[in-house]
mmCIF file as gemmi writes it, N, C-alpha and C atoms, coordinates in Angstrom:
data_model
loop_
_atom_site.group_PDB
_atom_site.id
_atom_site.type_symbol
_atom_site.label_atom_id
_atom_site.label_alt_id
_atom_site.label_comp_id
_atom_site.label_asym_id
_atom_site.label_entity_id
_atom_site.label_seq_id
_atom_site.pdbx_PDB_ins_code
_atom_site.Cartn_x
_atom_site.Cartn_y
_atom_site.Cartn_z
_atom_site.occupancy
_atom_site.B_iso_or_equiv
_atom_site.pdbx_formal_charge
_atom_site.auth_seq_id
_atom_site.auth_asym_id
_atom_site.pdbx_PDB_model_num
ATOM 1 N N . UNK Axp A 1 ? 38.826 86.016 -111.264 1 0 ? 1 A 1
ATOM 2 C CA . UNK Axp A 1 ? 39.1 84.706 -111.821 1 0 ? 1 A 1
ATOM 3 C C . UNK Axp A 1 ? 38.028 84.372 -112.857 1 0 ? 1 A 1
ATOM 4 N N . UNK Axp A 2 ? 38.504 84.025 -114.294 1 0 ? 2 A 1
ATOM 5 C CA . UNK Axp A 2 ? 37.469 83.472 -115.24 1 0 ? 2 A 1
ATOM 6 C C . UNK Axp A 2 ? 37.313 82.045 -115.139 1 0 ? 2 A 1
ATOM 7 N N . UNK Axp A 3 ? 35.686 82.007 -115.29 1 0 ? 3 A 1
ATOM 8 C CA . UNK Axp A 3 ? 35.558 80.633 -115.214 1 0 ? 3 A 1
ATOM 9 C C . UNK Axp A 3 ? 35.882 79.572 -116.897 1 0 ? 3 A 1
ATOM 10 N N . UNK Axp A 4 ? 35.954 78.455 -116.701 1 0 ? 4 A 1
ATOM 11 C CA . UNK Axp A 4 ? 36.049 78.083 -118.549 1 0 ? 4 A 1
ATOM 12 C C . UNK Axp A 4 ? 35.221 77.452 -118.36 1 0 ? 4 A 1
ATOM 13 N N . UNK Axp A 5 ? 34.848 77.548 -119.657 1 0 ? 5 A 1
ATOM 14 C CA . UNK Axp A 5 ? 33.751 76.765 -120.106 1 0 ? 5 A 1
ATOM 15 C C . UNK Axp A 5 ? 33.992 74.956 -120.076 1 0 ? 5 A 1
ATOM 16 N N . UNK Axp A 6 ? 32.784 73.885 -119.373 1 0 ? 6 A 1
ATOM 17 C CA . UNK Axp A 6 ? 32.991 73.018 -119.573 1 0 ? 6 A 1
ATOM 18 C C . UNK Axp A 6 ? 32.105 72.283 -120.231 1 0 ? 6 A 1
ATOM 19 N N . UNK Axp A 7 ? 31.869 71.063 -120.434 1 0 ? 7 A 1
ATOM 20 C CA . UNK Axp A 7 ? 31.315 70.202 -121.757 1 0 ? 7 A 1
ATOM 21 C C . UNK Axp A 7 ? 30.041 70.316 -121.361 1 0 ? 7 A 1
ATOM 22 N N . UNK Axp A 8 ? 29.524 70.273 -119.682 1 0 ? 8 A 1
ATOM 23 C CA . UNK Axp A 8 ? 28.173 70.344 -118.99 1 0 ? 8 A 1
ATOM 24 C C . UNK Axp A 8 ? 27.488 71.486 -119.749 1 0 ? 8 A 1
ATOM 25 N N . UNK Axp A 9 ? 28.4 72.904 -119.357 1 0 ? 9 A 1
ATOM 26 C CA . UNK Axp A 9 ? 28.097 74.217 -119.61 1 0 ? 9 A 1
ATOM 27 C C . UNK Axp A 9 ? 27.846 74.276 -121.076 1 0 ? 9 A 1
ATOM 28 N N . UNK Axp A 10 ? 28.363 73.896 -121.614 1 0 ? 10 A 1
ATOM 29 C CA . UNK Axp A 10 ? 28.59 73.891 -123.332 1 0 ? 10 A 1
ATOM 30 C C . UNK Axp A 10 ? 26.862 73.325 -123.588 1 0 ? 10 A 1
ATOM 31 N N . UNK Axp A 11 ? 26.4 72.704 -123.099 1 0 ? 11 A 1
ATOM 32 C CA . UNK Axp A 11 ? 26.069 71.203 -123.763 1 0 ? 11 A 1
ATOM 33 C C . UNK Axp A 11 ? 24.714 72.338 -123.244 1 0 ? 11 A 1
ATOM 34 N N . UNK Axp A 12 ? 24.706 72.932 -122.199 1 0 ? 12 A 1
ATOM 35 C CA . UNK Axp A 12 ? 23.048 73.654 -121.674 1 0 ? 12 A 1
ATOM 36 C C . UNK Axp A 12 ? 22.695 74.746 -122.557 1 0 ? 12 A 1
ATOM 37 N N . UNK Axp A 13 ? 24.17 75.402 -123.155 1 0 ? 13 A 1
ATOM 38 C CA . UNK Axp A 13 ? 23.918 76.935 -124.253 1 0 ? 13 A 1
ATOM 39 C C . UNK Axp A 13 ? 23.395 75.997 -125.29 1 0 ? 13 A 1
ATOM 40 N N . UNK Axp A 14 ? 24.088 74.922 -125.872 1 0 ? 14 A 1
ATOM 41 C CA . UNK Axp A 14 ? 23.33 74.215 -127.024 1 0 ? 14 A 1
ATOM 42 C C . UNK Axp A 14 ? 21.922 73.944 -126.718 1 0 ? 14 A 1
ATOM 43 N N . UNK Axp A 15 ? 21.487 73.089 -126.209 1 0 ? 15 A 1
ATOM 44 C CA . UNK Axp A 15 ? 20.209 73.505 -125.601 1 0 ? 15 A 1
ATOM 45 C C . UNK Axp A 15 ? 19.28 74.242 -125.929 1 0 ? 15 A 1
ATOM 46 N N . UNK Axp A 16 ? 19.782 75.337 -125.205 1 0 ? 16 A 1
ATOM 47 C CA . UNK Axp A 16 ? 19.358 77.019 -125.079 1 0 ? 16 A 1
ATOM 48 C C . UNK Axp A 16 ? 18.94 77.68 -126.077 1 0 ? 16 A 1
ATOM 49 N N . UNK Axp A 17 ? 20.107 77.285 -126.84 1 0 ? 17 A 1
ATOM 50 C CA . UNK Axp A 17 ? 20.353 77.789 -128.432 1 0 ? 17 A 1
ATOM 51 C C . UNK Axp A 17 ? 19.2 77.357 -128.951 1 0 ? 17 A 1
ATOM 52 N N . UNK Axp A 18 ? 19.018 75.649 -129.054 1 0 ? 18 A 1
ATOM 53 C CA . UNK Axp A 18 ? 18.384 74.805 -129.983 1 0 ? 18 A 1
ATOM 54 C C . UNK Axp A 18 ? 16.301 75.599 -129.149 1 0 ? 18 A 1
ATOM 55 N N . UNK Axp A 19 ? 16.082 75.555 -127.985 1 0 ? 19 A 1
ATOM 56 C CA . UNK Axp A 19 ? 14.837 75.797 -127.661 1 0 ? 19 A 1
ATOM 57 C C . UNK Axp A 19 ? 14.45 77.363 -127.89 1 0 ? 19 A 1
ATOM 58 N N . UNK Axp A 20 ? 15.335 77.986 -128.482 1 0 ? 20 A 1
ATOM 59 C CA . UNK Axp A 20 ? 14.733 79.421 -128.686 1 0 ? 20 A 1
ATOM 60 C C . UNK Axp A 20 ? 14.59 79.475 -130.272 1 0 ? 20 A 1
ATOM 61 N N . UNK Axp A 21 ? 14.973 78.83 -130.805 1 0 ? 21 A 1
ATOM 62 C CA . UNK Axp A 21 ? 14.816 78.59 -132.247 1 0 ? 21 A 1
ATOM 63 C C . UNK Axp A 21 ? 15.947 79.12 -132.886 1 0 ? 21 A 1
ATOM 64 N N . UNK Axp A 22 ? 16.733 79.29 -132.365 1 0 ? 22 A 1
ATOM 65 C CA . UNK Axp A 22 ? 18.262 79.539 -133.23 1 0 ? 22 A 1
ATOM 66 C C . UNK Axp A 22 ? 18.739 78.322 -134.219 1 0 ? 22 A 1
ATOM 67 N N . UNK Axp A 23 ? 19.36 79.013 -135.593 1 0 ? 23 A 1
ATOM 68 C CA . UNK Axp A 23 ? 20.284 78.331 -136.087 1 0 ? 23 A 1
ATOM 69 C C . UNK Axp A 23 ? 21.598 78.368 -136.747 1 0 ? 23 A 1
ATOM 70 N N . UNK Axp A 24 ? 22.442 77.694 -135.22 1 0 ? 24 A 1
ATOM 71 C CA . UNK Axp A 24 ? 23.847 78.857 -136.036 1 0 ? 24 A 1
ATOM 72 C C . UNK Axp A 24 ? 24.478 78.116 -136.976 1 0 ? 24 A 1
ATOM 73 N N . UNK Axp A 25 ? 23.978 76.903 -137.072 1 0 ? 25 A 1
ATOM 74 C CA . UNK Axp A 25 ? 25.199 76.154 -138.308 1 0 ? 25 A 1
ATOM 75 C C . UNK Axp A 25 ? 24.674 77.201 -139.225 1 0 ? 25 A 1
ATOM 76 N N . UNK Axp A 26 ? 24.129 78.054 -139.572 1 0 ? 26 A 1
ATOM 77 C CA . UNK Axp A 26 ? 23.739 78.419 -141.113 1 0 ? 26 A 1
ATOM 78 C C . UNK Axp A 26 ? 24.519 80.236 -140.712 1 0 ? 26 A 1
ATOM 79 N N . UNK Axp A 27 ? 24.695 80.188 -139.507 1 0 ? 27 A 1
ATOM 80 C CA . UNK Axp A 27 ? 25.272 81.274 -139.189 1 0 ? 27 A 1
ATOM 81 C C . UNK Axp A 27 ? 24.612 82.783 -139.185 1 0 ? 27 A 1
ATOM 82 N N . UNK Axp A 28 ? 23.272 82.844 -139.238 1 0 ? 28 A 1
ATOM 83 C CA . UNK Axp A 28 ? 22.641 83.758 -138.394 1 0 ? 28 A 1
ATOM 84 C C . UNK Axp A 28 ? 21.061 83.172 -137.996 1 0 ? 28 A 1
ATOM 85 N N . UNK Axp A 29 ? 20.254 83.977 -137.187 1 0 ? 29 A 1
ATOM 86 C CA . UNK Axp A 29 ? 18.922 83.923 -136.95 1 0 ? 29 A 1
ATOM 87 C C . UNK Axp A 29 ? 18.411 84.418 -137.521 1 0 ? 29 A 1
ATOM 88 N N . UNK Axp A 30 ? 17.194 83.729 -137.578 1 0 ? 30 A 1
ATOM 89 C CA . UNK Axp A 30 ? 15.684 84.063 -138.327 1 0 ? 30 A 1
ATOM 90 C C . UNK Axp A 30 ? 14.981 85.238 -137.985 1 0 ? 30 A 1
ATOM 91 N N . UNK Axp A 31 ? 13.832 85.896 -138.054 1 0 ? 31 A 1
ATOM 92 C CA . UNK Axp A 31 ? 13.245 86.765 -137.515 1 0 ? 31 A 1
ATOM 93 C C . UNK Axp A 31 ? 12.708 86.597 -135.963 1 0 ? 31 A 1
ATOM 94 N N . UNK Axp A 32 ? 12.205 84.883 -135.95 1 0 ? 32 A 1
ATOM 95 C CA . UNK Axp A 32 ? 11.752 84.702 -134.785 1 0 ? 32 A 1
ATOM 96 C C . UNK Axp A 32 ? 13.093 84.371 -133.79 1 0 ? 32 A 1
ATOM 97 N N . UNK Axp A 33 ? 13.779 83.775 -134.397 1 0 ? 33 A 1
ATOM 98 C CA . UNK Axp A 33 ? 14.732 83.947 -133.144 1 0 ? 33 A 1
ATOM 99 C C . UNK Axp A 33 ? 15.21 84.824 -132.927 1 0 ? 33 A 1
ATOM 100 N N . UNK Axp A 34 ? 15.593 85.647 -133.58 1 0 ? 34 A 1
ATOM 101 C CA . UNK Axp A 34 ? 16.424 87.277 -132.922 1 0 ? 34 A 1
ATOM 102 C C . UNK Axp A 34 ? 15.159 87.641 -131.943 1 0 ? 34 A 1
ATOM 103 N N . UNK Axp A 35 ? 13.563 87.798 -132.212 1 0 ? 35 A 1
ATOM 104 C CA . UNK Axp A 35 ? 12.963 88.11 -131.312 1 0 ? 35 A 1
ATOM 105 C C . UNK Axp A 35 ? 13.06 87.694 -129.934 1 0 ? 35 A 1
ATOM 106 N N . UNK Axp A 36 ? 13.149 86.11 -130.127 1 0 ? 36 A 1
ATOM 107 C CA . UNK Axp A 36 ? 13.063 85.378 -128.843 1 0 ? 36 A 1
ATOM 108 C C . UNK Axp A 36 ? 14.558 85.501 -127.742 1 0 ? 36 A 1
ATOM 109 N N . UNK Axp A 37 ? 15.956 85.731 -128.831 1 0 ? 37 A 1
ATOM 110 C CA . UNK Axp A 37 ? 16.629 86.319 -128.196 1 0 ? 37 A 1
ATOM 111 C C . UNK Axp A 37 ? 17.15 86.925 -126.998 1 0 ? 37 A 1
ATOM 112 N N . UNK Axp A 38 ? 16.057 88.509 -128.179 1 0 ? 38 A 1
ATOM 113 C CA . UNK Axp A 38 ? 16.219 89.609 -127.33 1 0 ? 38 A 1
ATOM 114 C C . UNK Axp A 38 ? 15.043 89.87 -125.911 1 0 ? 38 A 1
ATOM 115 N N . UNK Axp A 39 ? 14.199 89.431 -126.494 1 0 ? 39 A 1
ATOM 116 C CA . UNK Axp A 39 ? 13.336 88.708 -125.416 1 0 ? 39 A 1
ATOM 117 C C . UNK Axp A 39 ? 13.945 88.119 -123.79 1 0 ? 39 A 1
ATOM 118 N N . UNK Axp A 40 ? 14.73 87.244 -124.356 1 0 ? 40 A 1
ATOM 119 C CA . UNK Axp A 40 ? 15.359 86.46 -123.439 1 0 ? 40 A 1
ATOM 120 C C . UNK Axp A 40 ? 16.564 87.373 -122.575 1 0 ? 40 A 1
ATOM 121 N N . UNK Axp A 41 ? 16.851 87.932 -123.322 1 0 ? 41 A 1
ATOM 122 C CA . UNK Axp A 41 ? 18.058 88.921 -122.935 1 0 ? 41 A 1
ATOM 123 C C . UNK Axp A 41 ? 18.075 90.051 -121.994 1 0 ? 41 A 1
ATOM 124 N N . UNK Axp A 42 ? 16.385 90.454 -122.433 1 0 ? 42 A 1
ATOM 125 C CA . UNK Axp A 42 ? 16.165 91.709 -121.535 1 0 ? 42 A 1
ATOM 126 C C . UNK Axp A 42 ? 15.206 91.176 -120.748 1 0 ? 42 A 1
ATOM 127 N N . UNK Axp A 43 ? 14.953 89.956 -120.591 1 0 ? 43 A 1
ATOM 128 C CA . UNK Axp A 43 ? 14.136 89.424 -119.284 1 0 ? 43 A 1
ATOM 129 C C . UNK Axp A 43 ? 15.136 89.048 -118.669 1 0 ? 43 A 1
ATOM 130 N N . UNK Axp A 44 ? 16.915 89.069 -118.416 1 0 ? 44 A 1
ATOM 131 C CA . UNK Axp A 44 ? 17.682 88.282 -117.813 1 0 ? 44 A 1
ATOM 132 C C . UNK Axp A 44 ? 18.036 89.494 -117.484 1 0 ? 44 A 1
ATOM 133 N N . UNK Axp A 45 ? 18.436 90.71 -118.366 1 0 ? 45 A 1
ATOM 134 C CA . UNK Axp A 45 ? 18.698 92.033 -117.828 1 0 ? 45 A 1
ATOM 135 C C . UNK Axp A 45 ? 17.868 92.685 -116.533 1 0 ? 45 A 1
ATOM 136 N N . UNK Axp A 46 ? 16.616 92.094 -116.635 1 0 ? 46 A 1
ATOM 137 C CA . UNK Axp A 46 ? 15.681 92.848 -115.492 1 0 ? 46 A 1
ATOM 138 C C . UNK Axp A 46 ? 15.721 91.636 -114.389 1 0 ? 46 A 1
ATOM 139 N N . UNK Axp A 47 ? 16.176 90.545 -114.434 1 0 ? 47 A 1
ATOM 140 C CA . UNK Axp A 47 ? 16.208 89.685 -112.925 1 0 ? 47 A 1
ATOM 141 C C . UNK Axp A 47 ? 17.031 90.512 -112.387 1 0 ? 47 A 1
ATOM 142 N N . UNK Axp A 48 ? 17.344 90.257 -110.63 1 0 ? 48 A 1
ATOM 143 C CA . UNK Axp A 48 ? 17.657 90.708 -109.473 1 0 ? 48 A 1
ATOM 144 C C . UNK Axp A 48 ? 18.989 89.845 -109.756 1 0 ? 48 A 1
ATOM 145 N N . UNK Axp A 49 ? 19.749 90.421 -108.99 1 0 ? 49 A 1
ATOM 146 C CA . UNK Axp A 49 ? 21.2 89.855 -108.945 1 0 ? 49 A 1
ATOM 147 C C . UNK Axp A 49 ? 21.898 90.413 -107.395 1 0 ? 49 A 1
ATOM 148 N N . UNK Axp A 50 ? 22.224 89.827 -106.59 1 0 ? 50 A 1
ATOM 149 C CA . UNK Axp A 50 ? 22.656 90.09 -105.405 1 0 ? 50 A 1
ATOM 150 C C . UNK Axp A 50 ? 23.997 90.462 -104.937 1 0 ? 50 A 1
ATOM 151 N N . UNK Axp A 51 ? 23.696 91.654 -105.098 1 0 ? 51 A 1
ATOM 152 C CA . UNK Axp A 51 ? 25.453 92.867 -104.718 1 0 ? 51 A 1
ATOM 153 C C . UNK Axp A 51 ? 25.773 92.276 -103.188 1 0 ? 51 A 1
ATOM 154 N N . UNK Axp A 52 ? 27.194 92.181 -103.638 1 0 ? 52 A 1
ATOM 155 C CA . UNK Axp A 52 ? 28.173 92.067 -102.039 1 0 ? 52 A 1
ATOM 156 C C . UNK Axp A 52 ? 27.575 92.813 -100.92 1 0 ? 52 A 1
ATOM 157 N N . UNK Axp A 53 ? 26.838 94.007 -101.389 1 0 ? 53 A 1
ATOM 158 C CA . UNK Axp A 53 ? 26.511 94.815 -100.069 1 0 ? 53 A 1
ATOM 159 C C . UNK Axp A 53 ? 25.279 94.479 -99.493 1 0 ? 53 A 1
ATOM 160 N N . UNK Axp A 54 ? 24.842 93.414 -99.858 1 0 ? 54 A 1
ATOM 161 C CA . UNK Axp A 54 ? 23.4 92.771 -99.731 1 0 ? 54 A 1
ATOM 162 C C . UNK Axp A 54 ? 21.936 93.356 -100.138 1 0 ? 54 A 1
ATOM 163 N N . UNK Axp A 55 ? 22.599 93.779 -100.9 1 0 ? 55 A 1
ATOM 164 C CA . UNK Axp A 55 ? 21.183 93.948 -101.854 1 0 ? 55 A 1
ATOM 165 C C . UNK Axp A 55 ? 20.227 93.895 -103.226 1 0 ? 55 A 1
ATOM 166 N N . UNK Axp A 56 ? 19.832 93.718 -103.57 1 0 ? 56 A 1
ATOM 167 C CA . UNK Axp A 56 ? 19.486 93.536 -104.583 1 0 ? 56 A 1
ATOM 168 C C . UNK Axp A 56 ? 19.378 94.205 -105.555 1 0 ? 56 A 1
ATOM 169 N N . UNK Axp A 57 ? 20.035 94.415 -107.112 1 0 ? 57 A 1
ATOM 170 C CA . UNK Axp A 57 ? 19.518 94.686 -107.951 1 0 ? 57 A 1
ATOM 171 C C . UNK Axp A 57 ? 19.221 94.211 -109.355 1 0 ? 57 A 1
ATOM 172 N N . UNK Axp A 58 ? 18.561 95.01 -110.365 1 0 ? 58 A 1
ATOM 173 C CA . UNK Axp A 58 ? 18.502 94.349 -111.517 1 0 ? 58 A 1
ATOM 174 C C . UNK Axp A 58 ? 20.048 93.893 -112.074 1 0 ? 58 A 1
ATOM 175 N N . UNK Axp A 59 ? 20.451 93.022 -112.802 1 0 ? 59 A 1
ATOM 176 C CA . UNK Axp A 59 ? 21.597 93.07 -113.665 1 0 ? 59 A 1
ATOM 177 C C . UNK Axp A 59 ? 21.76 94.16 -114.751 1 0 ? 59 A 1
ATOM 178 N N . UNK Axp A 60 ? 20.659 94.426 -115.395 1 0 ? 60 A 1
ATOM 179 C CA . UNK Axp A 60 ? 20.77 95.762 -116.288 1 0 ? 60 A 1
ATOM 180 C C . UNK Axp A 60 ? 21.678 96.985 -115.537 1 0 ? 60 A 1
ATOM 181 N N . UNK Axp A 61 ? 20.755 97.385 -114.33 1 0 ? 61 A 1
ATOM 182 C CA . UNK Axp A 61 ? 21.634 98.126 -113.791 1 0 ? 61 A 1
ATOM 183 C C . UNK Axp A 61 ? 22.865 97.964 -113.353 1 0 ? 61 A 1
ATOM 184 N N . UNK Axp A 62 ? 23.587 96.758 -112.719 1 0 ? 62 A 1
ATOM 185 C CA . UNK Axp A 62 ? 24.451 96.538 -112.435 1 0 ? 62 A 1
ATOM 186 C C . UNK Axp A 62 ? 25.907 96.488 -113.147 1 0 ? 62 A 1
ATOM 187 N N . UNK Axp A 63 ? 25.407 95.855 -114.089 1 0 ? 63 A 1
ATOM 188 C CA . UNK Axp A 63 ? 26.573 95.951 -115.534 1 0 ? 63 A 1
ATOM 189 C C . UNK Axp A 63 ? 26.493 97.844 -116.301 1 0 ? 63 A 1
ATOM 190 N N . UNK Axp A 64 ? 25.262 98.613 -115.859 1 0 ? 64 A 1
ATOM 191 C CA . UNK Axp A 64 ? 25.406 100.003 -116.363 1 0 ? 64 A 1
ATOM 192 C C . UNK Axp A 64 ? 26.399 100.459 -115.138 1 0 ? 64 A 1
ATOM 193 N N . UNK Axp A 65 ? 26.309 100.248 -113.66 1 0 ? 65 A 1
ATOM 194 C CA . UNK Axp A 65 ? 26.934 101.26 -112.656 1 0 ? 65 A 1
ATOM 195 C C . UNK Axp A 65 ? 28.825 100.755 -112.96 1 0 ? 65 A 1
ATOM 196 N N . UNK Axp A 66 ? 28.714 99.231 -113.466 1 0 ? 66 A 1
ATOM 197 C CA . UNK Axp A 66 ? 30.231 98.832 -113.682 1 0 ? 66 A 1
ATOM 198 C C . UNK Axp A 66 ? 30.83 99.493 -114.605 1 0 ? 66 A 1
ATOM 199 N N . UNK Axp A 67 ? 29.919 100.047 -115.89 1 0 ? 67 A 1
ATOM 200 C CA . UNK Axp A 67 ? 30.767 100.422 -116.754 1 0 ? 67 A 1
ATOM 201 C C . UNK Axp A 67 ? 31.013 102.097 -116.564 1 0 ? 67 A 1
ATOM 202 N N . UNK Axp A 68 ? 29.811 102.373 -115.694 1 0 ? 68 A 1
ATOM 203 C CA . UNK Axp A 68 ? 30.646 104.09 -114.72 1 0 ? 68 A 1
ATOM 204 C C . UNK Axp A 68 ? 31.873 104.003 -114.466 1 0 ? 68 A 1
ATOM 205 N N . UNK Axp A 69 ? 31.758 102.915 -113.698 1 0 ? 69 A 1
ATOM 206 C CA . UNK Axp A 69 ? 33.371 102.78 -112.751 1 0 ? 69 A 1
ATOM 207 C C . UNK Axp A 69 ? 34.385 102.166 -113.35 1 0 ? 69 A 1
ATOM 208 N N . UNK Axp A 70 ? 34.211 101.589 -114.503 1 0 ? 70 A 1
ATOM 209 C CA . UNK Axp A 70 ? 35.561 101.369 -115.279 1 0 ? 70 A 1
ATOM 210 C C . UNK Axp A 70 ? 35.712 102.502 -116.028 1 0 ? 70 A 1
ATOM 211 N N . UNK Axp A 71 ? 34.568 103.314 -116.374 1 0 ? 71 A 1
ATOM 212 C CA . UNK Axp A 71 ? 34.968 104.879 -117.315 1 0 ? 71 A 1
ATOM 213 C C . UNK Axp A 71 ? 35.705 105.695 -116.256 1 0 ? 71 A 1
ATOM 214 N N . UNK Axp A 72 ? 35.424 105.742 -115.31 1 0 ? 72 A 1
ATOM 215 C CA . UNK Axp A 72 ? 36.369 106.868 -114.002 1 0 ? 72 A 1
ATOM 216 C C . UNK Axp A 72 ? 37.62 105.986 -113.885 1 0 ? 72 A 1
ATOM 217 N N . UNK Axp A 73 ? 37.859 104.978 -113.84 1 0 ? 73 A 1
ATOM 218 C CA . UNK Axp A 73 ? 38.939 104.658 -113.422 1 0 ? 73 A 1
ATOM 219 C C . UNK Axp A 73 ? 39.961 104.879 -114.543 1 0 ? 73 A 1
ATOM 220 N N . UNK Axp A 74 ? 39.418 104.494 -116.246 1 0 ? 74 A 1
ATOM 221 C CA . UNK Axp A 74 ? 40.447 104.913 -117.264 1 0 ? 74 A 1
ATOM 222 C C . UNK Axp A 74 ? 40.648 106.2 -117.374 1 0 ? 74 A 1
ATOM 223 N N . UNK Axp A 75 ? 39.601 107.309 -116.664 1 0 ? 75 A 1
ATOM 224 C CA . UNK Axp A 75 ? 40.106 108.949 -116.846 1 0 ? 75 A 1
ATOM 225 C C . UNK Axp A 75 ? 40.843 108.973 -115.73 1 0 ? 75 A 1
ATOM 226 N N . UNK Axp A 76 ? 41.258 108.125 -114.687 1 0 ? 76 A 1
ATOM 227 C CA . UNK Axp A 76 ? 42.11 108.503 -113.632 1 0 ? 76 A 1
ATOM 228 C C . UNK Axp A 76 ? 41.08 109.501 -112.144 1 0 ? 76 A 1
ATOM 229 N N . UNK Axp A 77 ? 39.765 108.608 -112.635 1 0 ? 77 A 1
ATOM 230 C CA . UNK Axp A 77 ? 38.944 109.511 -111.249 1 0 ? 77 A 1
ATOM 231 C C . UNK Axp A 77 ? 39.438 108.561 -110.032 1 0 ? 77 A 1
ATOM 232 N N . UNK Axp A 78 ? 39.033 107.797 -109.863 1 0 ? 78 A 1
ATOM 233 C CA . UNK Axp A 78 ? 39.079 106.697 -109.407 1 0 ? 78 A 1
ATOM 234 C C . UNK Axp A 78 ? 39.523 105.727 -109.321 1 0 ? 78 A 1
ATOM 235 N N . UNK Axp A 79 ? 39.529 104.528 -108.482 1 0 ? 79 A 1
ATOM 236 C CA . UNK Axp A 79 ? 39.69 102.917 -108.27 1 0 ? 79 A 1
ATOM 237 C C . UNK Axp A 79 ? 39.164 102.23 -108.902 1 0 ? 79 A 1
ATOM 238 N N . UNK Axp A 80 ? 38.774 101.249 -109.785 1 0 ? 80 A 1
ATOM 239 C CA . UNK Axp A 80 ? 37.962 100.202 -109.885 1 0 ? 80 A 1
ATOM 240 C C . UNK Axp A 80 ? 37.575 98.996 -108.985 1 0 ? 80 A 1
ATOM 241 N N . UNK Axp A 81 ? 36.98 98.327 -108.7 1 0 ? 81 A 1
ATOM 242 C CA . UNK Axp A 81 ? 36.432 97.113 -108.17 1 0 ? 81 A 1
ATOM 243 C C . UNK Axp A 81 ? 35.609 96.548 -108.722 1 0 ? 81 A 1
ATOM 244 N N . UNK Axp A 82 ? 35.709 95.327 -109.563 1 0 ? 82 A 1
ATOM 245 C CA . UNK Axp A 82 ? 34.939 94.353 -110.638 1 0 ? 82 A 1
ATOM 246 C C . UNK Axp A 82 ? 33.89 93.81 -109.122 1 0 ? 82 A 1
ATOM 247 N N . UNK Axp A 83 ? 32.59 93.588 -109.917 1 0 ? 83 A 1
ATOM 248 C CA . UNK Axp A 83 ? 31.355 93.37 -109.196 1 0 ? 83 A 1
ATOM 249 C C . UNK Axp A 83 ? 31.669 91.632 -109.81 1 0 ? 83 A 1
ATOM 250 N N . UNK Axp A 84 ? 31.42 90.849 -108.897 1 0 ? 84 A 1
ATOM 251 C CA . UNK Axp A 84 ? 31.062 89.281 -109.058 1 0 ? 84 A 1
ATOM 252 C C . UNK Axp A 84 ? 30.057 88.893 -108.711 1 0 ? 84 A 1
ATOM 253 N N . UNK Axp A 85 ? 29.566 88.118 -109.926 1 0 ? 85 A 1
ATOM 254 C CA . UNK Axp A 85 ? 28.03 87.656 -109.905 1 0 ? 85 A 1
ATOM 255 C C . UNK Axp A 85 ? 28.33 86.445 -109.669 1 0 ? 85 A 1
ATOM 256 N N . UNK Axp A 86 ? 28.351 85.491 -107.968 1 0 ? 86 A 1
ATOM 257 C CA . UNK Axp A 86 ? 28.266 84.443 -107.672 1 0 ? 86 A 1
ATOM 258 C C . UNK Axp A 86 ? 26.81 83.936 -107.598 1 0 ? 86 A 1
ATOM 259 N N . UNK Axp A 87 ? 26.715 82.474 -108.079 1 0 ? 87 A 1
ATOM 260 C CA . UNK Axp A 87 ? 25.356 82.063 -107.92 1 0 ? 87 A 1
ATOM 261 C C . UNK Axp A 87 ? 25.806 80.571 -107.328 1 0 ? 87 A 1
């Protein structure tokens, strides 16, 4: 099930956007914001994220082992099962 986006949710990426130094009305980032970004991106990649099977791992890894298992499942190895990141 996808979640949609609501005005709360909307209103925290603006935010988000605005405190990392982004500016998209002009329609790309600066030097410092692409840094702060990617920064941001691969410090969210390395938090812990808590698998159904109770344990913990990074999200980096987690979104790498999903896209194993959607590659086996389009060659016909396998099943798929989408991983849900409830918080």
């Amino acid at each position: 099930m996808l979640r949609t986006a609501t005005p709360s949710s909307l209103g925290r990426v603006l935010v988000a956007v605005r405190l990392a130094g982004l500016h998209p009305e002009v329609g790309f980032l600066h030097a410092e914001g692409r840094r702060r970004l990617i920064q941001l991106f691969e410090e969210r990649l390395l938090e812990g994220v808590s698998h159904p099977l109770g344990f913990r791992k990074p999200l980096g890894e987690t979104i790498e082992v999903q896209a194993q298992r959607l590659k086996a499942a389009l060659l016909g190895r396998g099943e798929y099962t989408p991983f849900y990141l409830w918080r």
